[in-house]
C-alpha positions in Angstrom: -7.1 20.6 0.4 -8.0 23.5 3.2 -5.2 24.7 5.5 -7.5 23.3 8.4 -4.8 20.6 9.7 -8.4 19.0 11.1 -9.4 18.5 7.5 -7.1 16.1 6.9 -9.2 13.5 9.4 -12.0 11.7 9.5 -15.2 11.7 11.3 -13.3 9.0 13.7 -10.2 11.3 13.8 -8.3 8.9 11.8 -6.3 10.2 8.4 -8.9 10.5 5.6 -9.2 8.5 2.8 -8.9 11.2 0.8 -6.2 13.1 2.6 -4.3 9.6 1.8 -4.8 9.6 -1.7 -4.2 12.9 -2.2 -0.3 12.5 -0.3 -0.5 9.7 -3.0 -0.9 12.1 -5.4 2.1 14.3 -4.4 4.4 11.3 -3.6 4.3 10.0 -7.1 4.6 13.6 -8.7 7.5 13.5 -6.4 8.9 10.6 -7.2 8.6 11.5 -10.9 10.6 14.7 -11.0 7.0 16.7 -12.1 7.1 19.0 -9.0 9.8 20.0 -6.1 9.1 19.8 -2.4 8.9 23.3 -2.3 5.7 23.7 -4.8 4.1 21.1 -2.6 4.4 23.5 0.6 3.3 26.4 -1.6 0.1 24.5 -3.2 -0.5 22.3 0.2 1.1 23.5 3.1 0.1 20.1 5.2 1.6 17.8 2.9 4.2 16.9 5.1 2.2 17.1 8.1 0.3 14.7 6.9 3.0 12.6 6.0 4.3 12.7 9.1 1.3 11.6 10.7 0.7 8.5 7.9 4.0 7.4 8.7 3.7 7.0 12.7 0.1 5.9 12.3 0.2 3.4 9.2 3.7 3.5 7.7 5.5 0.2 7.5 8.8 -0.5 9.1 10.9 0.3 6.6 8.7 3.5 6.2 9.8 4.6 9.3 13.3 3.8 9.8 13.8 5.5 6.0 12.0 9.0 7.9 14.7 8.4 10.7 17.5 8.0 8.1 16.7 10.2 5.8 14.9 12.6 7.3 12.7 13.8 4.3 12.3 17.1 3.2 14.5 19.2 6.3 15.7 21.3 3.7 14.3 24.3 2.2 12.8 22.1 -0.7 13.8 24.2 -3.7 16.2 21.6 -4.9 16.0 18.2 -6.4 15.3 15.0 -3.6 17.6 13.3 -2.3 18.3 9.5 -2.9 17.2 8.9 0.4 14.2 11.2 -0.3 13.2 9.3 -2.9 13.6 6.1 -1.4 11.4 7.4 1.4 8.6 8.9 -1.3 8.8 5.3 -2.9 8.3 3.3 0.5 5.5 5.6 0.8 4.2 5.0 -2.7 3.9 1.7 -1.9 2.4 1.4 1.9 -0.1 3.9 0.6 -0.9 1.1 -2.2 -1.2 -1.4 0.5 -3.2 0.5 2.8 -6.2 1.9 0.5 -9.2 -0.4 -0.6 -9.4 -1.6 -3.8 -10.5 0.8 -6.7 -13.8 0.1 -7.9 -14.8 -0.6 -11.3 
């Protein structure tokens, strides 16, 4: 992914499908203890931009009041998540689920 926040959007100005899948991407790493929050700002620095803007556009109700609550990510990263980061990153697993089409094939 570029650094260009405008990347991240469609010819309709809507959240790619592939910005989406990619936040995918990270979420589950996330969830699964491979990476920290702060090698996701170092390899994608609009990660949670882009999370940000997925939850007010498309997130679930529970997706958002877990950002209220929990407010994901406000610290500097390096550390392990939180259980209410995690419980955010697994709402998020799942609307994202919900939200793309069905793989083809």
């Amino acid at each position: 992914m570029t650094d260009d926040p405008a990347s991240n959007l469609d010819e309709r100005g809507n959240l790619s499908t592939e910005s989406v899948r990619h936040v995918l991407c990270y979420a589950v790493a996330l969830v699964q203890r491979l990476i920290v929050p702060a090698h996701v700002r170092e390899d994608w620095p609009d990660f949670f931009c882009t999370v940000d803007a997925f939850v007010t556009a498309y997130g679930s109700p529970r997706l958002r009041r877990l950002a209220q609550e929990s407010r994901p990510f406000e610290n500097d990263g390096g550390g392990p998540l939180t259980d209410g980061e995690r419980a955010f990153l697994v709402t998020l697993v799942a609307d994202i689920y919900d939200l793309l089409p069905e793989k083809e094939g």
